[in-house]
BATI-737346 format. One record per residue: x, y, z of N, C-alpha, C in turn; residue in three letters; residue number from 1. Coordinates in steps of 0.1 Angstrom, whole numbers, plus 5000, padded with zeros to 4 digits. Last residue first. Layout:
<<X Y Z> <X Y Z> <X Y Z> 'ALA' NUM>
...
//
This chain:
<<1819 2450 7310> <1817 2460 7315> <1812 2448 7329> 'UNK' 289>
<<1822 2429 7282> <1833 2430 7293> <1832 2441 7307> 'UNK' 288>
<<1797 2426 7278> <1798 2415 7282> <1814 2423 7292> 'UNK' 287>
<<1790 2454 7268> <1778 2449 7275> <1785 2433 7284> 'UNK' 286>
<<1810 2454 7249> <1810 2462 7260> <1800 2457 7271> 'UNK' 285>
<<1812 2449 7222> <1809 2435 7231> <1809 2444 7246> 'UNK' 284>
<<1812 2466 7209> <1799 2457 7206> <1802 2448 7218> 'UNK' 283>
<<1833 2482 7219> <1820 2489 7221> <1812 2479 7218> 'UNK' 282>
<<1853 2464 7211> <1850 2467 7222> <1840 2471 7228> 'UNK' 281>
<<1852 2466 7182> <1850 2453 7185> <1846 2455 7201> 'UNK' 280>
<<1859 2497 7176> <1845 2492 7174> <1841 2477 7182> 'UNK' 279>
<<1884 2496 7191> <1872 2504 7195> <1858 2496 7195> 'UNK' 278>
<<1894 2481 7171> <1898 2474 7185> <1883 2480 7192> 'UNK' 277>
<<1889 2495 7145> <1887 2481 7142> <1884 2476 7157> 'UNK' 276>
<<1905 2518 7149> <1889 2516 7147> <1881 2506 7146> 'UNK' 275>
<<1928 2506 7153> <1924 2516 7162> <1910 2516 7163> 'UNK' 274>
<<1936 2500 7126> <1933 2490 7139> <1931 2496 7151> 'UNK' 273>
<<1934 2526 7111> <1928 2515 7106> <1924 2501 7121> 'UNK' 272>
<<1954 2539 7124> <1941 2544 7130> <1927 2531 7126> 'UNK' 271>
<<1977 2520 7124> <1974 2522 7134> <1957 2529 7139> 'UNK' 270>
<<1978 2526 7091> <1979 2514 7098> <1971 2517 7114> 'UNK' 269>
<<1983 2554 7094> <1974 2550 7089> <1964 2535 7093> 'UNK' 268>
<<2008 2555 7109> <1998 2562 7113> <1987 2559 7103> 'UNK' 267>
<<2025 2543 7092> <2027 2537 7104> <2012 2540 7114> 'UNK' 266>
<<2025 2558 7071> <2021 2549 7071> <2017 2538 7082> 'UNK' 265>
<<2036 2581 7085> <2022 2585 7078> <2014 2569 7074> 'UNK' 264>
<<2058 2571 7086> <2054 2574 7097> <2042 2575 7094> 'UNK' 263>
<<2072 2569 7059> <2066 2559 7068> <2062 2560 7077> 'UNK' 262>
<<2071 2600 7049> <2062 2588 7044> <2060 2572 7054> 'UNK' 261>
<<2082 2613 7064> <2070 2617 7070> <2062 2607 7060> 'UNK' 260>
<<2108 2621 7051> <2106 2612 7062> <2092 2611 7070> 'UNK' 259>
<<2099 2639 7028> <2104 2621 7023> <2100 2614 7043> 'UNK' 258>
<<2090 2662 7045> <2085 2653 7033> <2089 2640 7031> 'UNK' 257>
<<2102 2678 7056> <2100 2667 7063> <2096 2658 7059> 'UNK' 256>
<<2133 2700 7046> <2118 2698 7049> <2112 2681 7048> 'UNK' 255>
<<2154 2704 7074> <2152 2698 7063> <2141 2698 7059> 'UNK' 254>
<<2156 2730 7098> <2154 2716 7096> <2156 2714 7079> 'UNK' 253>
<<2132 2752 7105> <2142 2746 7112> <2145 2728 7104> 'UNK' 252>
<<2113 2770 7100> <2123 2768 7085> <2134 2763 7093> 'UNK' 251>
<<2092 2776 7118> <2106 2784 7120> <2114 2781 7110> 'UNK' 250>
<<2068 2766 7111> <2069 2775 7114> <2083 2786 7117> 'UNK' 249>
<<2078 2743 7091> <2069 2752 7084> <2067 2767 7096> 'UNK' 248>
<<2099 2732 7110> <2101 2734 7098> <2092 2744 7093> 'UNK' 247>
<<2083 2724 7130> <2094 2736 7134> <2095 2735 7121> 'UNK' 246>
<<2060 2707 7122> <2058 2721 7128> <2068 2727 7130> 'UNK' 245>
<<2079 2685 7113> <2069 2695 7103> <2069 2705 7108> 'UNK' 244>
<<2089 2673 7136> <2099 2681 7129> <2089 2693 7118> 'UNK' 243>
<<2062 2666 7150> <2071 2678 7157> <2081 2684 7146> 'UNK' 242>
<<2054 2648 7128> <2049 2661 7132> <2058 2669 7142> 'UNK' 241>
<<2075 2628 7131> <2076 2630 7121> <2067 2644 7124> 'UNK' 240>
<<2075 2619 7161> <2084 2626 7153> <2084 2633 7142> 'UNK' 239>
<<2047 2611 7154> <2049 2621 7163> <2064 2630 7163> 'UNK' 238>
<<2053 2585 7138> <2051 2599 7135> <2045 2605 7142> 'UNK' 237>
<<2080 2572 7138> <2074 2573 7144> <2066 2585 7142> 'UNK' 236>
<<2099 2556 7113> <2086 2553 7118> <2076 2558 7131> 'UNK' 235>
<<2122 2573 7118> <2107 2577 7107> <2096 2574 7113> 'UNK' 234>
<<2133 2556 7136> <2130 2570 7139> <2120 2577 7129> 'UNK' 233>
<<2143 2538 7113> <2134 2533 7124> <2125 2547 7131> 'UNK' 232>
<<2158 2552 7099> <2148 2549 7091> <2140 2541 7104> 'UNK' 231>
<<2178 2563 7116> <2169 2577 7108> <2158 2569 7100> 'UNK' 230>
<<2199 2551 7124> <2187 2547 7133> <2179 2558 7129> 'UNK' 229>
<<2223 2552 7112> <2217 2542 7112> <2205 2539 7117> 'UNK' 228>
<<2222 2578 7119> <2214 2581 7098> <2215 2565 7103> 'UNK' 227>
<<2214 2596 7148> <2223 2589 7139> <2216 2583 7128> 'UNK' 226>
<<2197 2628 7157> <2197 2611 7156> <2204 2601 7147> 'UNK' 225>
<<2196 2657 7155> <2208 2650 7160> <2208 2630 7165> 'UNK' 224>
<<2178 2662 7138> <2190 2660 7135> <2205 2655 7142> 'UNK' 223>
<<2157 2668 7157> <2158 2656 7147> <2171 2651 7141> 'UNK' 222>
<<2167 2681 7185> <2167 2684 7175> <2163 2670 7165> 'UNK' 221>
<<2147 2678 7215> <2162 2678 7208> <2156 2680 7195> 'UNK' 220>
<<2126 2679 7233> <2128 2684 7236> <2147 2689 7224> 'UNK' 219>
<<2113 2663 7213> <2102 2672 7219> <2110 2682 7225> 'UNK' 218>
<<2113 2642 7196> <2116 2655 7194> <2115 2660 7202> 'UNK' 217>
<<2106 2608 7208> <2099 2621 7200> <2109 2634 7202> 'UNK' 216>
<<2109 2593 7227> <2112 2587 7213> <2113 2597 7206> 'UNK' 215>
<<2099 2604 7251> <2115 2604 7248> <2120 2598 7235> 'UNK' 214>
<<2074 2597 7244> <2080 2612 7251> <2094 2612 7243> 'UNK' 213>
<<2072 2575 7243> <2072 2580 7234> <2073 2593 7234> 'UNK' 212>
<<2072 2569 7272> <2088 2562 7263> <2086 2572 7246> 'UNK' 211>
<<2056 2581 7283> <2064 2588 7289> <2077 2579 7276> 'UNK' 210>
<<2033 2564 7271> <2033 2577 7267> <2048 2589 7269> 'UNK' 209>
<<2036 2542 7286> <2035 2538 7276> <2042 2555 7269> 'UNK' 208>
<<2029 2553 7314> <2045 2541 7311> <2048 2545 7296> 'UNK' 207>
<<2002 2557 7310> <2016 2566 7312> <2022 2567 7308> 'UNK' 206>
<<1989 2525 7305> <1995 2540 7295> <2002 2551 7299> 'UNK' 205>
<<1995 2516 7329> <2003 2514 7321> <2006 2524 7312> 'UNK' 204>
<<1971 2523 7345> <1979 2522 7349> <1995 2523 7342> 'UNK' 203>
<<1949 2521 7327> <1951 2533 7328> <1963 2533 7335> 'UNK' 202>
<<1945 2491 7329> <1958 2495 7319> <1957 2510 7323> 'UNK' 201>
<<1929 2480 7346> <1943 2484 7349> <1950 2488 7339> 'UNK' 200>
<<1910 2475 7329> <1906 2484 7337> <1917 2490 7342> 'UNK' 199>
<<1905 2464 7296> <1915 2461 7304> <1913 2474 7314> 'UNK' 198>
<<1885 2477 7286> <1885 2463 7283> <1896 2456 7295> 'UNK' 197>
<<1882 2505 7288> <1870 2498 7289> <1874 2483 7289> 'UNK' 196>
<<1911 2508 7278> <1907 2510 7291> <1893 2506 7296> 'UNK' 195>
<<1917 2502 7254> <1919 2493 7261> <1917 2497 7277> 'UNK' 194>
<<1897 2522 7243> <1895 2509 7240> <1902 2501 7250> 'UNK' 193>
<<1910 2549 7248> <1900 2536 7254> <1893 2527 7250> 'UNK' 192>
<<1936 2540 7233> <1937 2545 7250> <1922 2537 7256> 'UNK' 191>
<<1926 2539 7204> <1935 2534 7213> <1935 2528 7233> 'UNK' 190>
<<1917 2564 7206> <1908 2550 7198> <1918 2542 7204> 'UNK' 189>
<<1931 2580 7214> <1920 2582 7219> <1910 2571 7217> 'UNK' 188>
<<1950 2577 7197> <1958 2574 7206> <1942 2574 7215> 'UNK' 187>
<<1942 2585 7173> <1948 2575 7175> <1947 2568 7189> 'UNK' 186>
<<1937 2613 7172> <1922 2602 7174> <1932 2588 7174> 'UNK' 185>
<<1960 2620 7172> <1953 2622 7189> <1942 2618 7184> 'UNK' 184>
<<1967 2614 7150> <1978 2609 7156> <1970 2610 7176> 'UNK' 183>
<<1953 2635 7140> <1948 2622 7135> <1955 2611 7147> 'UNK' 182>
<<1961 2660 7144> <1948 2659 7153> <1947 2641 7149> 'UNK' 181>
<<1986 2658 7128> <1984 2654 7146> <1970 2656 7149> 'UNK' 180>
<<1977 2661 7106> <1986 2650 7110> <1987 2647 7126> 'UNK' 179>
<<1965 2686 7106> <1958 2679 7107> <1962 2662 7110> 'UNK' 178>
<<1992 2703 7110> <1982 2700 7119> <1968 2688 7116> 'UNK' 177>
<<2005 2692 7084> <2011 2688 7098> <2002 2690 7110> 'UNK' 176>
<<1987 2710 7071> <1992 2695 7066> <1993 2687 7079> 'UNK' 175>
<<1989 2734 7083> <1979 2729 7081> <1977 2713 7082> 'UNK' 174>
<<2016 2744 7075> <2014 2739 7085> <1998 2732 7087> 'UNK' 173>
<<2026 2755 7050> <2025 2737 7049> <2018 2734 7066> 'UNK' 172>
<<2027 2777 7054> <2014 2772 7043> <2012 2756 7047> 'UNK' 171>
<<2051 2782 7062> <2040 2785 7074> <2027 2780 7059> 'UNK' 170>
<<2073 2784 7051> <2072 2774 7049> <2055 2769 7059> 'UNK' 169>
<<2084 2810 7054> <2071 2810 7045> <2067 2800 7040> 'UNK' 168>
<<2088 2811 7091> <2092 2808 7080> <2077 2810 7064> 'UNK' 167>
<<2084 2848 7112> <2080 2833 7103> <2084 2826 7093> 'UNK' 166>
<<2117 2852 7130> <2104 2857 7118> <2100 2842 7113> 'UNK' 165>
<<2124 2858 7164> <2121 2846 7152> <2112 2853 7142> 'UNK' 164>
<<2129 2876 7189> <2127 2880 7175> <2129 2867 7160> 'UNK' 163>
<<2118 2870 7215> <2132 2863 7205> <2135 2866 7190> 'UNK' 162>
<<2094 2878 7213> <2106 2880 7218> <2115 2883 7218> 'UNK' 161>
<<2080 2867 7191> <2082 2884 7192> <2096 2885 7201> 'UNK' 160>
<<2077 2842 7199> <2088 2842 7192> <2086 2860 7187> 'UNK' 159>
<<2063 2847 7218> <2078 2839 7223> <2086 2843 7213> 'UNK' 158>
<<2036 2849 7213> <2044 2858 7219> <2059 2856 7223> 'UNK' 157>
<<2034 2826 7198> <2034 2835 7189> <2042 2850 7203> 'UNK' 156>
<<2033 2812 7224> <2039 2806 7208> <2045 2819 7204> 'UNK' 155>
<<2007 2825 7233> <2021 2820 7239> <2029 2821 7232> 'UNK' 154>
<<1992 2810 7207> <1990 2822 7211> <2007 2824 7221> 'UNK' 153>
<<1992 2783 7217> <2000 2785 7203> <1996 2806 7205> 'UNK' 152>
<<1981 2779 7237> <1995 2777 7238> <1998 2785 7226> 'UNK' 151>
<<1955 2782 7226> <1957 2791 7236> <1976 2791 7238> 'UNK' 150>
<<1954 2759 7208> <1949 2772 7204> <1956 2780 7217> 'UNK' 149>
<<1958 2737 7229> <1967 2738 7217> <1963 2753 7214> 'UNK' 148>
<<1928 2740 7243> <1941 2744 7250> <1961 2743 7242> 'UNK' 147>
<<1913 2730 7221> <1913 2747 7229> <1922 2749 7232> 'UNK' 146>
<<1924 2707 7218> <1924 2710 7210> <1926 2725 7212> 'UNK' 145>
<<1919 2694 7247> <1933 2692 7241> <1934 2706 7229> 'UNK' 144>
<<1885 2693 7234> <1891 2702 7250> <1910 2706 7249> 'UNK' 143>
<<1888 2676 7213> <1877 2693 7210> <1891 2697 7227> 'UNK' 142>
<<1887 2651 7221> <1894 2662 7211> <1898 2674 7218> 'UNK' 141>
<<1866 2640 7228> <1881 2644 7236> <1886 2651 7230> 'UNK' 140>
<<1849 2633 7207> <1843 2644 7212> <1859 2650 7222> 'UNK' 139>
<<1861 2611 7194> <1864 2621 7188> <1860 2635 7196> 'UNK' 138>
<<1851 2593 7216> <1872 2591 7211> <1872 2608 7210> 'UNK' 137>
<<1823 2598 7213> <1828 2601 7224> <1850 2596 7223> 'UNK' 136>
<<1816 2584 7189> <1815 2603 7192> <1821 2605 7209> 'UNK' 135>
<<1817 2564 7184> <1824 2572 7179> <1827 2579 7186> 'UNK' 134>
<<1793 2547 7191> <1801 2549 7195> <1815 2555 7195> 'UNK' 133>
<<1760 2566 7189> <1775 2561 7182> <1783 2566 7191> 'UNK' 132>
<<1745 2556 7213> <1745 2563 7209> <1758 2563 7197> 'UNK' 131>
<<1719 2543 7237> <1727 2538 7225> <1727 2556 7219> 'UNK' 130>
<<1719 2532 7272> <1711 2541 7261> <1721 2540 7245> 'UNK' 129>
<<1735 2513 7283> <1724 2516 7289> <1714 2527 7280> 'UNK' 128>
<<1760 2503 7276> <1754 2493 7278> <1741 2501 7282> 'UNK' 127>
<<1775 2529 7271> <1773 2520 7259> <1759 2511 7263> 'UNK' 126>
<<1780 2537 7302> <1770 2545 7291> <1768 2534 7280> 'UNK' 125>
<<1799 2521 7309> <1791 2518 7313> <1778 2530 7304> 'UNK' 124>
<<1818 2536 7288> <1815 2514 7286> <1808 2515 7293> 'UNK' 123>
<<1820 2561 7294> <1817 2552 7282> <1814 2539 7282> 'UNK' 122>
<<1834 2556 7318> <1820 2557 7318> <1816 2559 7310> 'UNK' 121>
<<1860 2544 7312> <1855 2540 7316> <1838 2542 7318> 'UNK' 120>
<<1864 2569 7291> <1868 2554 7287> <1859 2546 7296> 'UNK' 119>
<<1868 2588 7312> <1854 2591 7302> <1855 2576 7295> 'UNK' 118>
<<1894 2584 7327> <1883 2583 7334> <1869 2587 7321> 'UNK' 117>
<<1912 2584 7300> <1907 2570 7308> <1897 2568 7314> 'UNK' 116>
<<1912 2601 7281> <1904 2590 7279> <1902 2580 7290> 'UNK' 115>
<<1926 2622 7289> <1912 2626 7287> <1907 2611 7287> 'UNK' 114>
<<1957 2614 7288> <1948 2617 7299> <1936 2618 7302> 'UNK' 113>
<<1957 2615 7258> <1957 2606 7267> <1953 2604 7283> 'UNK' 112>
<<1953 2643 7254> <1945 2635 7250> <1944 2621 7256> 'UNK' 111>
<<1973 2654 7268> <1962 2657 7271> <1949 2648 7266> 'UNK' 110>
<<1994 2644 7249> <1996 2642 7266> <1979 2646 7270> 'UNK' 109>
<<1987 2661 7226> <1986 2639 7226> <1987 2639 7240> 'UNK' 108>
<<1993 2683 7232> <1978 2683 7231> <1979 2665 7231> 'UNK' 107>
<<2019 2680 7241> <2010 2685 7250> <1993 2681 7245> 'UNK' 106>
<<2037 2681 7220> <2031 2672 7231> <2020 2671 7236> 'UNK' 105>
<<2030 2705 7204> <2029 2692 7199> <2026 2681 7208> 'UNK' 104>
<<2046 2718 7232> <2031 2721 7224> <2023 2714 7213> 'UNK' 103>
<<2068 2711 7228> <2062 2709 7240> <2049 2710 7236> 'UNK' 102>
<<2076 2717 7202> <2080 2705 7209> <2063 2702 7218> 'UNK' 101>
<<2081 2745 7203> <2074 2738 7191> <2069 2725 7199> 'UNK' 100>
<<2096 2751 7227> <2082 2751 7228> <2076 2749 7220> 'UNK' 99>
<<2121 2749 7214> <2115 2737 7228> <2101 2738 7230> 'UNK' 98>
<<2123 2768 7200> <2122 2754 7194> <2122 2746 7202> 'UNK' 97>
<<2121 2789 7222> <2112 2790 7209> <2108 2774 7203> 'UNK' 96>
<<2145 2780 7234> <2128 2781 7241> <2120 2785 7229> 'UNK' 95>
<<2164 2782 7216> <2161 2772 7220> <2147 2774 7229> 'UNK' 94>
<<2167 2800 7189> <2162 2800 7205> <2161 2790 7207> 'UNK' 93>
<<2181 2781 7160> <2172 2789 7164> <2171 2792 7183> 'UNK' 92>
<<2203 2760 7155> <2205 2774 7152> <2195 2787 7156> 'UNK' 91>
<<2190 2736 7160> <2188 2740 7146> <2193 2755 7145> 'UNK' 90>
<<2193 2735 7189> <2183 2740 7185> <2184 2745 7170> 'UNK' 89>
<<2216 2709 7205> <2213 2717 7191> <2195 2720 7189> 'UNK' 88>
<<2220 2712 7240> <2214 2706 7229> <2214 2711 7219> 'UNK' 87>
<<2234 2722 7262> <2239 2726 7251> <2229 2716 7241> 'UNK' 86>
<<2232 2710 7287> <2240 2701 7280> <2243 2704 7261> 'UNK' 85>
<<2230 2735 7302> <2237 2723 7311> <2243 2720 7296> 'UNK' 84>
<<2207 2752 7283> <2223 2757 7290> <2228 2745 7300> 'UNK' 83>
<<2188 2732 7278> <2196 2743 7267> <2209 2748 7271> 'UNK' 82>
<<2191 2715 7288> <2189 2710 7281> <2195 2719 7272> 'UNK' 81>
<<2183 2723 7318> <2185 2719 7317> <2192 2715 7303> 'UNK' 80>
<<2169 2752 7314> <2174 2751 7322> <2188 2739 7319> 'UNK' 79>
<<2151 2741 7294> <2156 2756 7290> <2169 2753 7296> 'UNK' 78>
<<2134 2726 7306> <2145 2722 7296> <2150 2730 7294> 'UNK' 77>
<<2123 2744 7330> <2132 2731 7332> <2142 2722 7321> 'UNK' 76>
<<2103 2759 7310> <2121 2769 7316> <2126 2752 7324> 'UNK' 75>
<<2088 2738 7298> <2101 2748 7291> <2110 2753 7303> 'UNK' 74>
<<2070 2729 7321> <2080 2722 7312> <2090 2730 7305> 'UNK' 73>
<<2062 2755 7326> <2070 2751 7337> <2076 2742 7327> 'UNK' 72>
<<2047 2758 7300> <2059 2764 7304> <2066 2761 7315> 'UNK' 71>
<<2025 2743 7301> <2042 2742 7292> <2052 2751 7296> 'UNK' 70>
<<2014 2748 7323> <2018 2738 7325> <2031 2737 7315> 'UNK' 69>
<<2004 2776 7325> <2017 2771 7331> <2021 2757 7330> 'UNK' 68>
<<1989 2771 7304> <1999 2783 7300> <2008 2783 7310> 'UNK' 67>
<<1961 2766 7320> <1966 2758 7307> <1979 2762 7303> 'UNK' 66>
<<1963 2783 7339> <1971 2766 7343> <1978 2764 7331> 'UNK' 65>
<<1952 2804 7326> <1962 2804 7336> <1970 2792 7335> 'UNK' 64>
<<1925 2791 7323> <1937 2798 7309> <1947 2797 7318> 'UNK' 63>
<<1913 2788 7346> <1921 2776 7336> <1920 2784 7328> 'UNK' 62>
<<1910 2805 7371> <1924 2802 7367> <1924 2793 7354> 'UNK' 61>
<<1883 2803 7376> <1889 2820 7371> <1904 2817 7365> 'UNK' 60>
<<1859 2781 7361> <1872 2785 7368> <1875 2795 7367> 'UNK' 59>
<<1841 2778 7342> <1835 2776 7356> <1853 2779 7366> 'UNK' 58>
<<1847 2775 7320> <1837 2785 7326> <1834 2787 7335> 'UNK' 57>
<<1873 2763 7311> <1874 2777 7314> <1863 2784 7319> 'UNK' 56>
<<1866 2732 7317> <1877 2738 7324> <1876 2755 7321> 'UNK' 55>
<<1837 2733 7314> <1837 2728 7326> <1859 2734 7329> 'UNK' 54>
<<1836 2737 7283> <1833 2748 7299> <1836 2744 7310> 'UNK' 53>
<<1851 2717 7277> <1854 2729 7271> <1853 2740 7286> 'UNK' 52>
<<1831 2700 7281> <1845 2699 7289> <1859 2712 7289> 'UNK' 51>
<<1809 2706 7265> <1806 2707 7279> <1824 2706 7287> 'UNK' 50>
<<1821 2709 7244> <1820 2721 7248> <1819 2714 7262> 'UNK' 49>
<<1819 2682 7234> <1833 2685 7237> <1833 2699 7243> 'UNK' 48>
<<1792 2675 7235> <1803 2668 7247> <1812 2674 7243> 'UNK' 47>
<<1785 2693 7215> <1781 2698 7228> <1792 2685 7240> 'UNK' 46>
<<1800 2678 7191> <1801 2693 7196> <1797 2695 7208> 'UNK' 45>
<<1786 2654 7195> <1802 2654 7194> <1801 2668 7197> 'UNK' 44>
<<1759 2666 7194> <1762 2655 7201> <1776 2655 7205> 'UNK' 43>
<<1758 2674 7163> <1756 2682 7177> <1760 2677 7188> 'UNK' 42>
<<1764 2649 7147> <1773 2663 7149> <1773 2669 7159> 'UNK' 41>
<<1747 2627 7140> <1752 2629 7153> <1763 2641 7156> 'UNK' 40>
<<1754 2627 7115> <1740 2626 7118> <1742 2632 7134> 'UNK' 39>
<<1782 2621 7113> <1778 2638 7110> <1763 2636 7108> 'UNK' 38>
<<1781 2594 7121> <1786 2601 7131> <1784 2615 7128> 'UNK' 37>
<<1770 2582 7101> <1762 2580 7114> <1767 2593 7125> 'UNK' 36>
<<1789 2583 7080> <1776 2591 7075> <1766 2595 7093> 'UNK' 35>
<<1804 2565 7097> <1811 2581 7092> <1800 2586 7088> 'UNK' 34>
<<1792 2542 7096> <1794 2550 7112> <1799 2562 7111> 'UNK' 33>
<<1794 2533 7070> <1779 2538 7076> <1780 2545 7087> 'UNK' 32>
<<1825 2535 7071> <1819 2544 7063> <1801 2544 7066> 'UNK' 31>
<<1827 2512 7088> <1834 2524 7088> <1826 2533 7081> 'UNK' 30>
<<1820 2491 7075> <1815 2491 7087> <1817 2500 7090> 'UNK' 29>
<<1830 2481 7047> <1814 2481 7051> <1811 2485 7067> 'UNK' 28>
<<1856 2484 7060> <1852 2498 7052> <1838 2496 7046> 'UNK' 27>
<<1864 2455 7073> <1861 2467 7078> <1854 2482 7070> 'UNK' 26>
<<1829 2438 7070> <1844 2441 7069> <1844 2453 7069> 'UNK' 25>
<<1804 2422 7095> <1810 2429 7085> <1828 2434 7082> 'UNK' 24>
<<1780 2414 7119> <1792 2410 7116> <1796 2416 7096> 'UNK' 23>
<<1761 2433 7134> <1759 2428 7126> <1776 2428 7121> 'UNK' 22>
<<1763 2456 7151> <1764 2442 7152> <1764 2435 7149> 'UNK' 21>
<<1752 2476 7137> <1763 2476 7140> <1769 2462 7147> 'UNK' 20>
<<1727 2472 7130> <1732 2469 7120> <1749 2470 7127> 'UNK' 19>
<<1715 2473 7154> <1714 2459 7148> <1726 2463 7136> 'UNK' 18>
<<1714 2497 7161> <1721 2494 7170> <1725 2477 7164> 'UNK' 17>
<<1700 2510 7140> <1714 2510 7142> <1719 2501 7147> 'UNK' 16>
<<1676 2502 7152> <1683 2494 7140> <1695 2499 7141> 'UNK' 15>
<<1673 2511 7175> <1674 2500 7172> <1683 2497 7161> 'UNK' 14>
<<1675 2542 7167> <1678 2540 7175> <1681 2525 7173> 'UNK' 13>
<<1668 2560 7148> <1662 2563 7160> <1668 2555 7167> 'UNK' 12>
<<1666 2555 7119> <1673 2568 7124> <1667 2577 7136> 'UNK' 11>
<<1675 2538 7098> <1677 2534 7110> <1679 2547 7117> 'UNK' 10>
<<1673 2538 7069> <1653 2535 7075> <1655 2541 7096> 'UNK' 9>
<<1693 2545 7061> <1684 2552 7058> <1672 2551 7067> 'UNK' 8>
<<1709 2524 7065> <1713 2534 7068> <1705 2549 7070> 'UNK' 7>
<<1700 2504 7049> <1696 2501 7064> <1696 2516 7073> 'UNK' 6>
<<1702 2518 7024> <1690 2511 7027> <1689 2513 7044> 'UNK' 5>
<<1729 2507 7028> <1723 2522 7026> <1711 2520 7028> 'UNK' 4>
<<1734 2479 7027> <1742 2493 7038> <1732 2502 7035> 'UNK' 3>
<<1725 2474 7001> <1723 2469 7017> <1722 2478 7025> 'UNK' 2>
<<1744 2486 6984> <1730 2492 6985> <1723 2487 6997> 'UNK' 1>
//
């Protein structure tokens, strides 16, 4: 009743800014910053438009880019991957089921890219007008997000091609999308956090991104990972959403359910200390900036 009370009277500015400082556990400290953060709706919406516009309003080419970037990635695995080394595409096109992949990537590659340079003018914004600190992990979204929508159009012209019919396992895809928008607040709660704190790490996450590149699906089948290394391989759930999306869209696979338990777990864990590193960051931002 504390919480709420404070939650109520604080809705200009100070007191928030006292109550979030205020030392507490974590789901007393979460759940006032979730009621704080759909007080702050428009706020998250217009920073994610403004990046929204800034790449398609003001350019003649960004749809263009956005639509060569995976694809230059595809015809080089095509190239490579599909006709050199013969990879298993579950029996499907292989550029159909390369570009599930790539397009799953793509929006966490985007996401991670988004946070460094706004990571750091975030920490210097924190220290000079107060705003939830939230809304700027979640507002990156939104841009990654448009440019998933636009691919996934692409998508849908690939597989006319190739004449792929939808699986009717296409209900479950929802599931799996919202499994990755979670898996890109991860990595956004993540990313800057240690970029406001550690200045050199934009250096490292790359590094970091390019191993889970190659941990992940992206470019091979799930199936082709040996059954002694299928319960370590769980745990990663970027794996575990790339296999979903070809499953529910192309019925490529096994369905994904049992292996999508520890990864889901792995990914709950991780947003739990995701929110935990952020928040501790943003309060002390004024000392590490």
């Amino acid at each position: 009743m504390r919480l709420l009370n404070i939650n109520m009277i604080s809705s200009t500015g100070q007191e928030f800014k006292t109550r979030i400082t205020s030392d507490s556990k974590f789901f007393k400290r979460l759940i006032p910053q979730l009621v704080e953060l759909w007080e702050y709706r428009e706020l998250i919406f217009f920073l994610g438009w403004k990046d929204v516009m800034s790449r398609y309003g003001r350019t003649s080419l960004g749809f263009i880019w956005v639509i060569v970037q995976p694809l230059s990635s595809l015809v080089v695995l095509s190239l490579v991957m599909g006709k050199l080394m013969k990879v298993s595409s579950d029996g499907f096109p292989y550029p159909v089921f390369a570009f599930i992949g790539i397009l799953c990537w793509q929006y966490l590659m985007s996401t991670a890219s988004a946070t460094q340079l706004p990571g750091l003018a975030a920490g210097r914004l924190l220290t000079k007008v107060y705003f939830p600190p939230l809304t700027i992990p979640i507002s990156i979204l939104v841009l990654p997000f448009v440019d998933f929508l636009f691919g996934s159009i692409v998508l849908v012209g690939m597989m006319v091609l190739w004449h792929c019919q939808l699986s009717v396992n296409i209900v479950w895809l929802p599931l799996f999308l919202g499994l990755e928008i979670l898996i890109a607040l991860v990595i956004s709660l993540w990313f800057m956090a240690l970029t406001i704190a550690f200045h050199d790490m934009r250096h490292v996450l790359p590094i970091l991104m390019q191993l889970l590149y190659l941990a992940s699906p992206v470019f091979y089948s799930s199936s082709v990972v040996p059954k002694n290394f299928a319960v370590l391989y769980d745990l990663n759930p970027i794996a575990c959403v790339i296999q979903g999306f070809r499953w529910s869209i192309l019925g490529a696979g096994q369905p994904p359910f049992a292996a999508m338990i520890p990864g889901t777990c792995v990914l709950i864990v991780l947003l739990c200390l995701g929110f935990t590193l952020y928040d501790f960051v943003s309060r002390k931002v004024a000392d590490i900036i």
